[in-house]
C-alpha angles and dihedrals in degrees: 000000000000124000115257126232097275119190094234098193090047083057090049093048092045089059100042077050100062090049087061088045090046092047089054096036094039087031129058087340109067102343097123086035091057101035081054099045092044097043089243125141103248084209098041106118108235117261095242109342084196103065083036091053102041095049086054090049100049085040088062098034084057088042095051088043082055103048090042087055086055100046095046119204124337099353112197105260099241093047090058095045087049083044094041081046103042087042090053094047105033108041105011104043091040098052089052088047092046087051090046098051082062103047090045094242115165131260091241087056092042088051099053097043099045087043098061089039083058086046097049092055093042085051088043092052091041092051081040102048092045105044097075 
C-alpha cells in the first residue's frame, strides 16, 4: 500500500504535543496518584530520563506517523477528533484495561493511564484536523 501525503511538520507537532500533555497529566495532575497506584517513588530520580525520554518519543512519533496514515490527507477536523477519541478509547485505553485486569492493577491506575492515552489520540486528531 503506498504511503499517503502526510503533513510532516503537523506529526512532528502531535508528538511534541503529547510530552506537554504528559508533563501536566504525569506532572502537578495525577503524579502522587500514579507513583501510588504503580508502586513508584514519586521522589526517586529516573534511571536515565534520556533513554526514557527518547523511547517515548520515538513510541508517539511512530504513533502520530501511524494515525496520519490513517487519517490520509486533510482529514475534516471533526472526523479526526471522533477518529484521535474512538482510537484512544477504543483501542488504546482497553487494551490497557484488558493488561491491567490481569496484573491485577488497579482501576485508579487504569483510569489515569488510559486517560492520558484517550487524550494523546484526540490531541493527535485536533493538531491533525486543523493543520491543513
Amino acid at each position: 500500500m503506498p504511503m499517503p501525503d502526510i503533513n510532516w511538520l503537523a506529526v512532528l507537532a502531535a508528538a511534541v504535543s503529547v510530552f506537554l500533555l504528559g508533563g501536566i497529566w504525569y506532572g502537578p495532575l495525577f503524579k502522587h496518584a500514579w507513583c501510588r497506584e504503580a508502586g513508584m517513588d514519586p521522589n526517586a530520580k529516573p534511571g536515565h530520563p534520556g533513554r526514557t525520554f527518547g523511547i517515548a518519543f520515538v513510541a508517539a512519533l511512530v504513533a502520530a506517523i501511524a494515525f496520519a496514515w490513517y487519517l490520509g490527507p486533510n482529514p475534516p477536523l471533526m472526523t479526526a477528533l471522533h477518529a484521535g477519541f474512538a482510537i484512544g478509547l477504543a483501542y488504546v485505553a482497553t487494551s490497557f484495561g484488558i493488561n491491567y485486569a490481569f496484573a491485577q492493577r488497579s482501576l485508579k491506575l487504569w483510569l489515569i493511564d488510559g486517560g492520558y492515552h484517550t487524550l494523546q489520540f484526540t490531541l493527535y486528531g485536533l493538531i491533525l484536523g486543523l493543520w491543513h
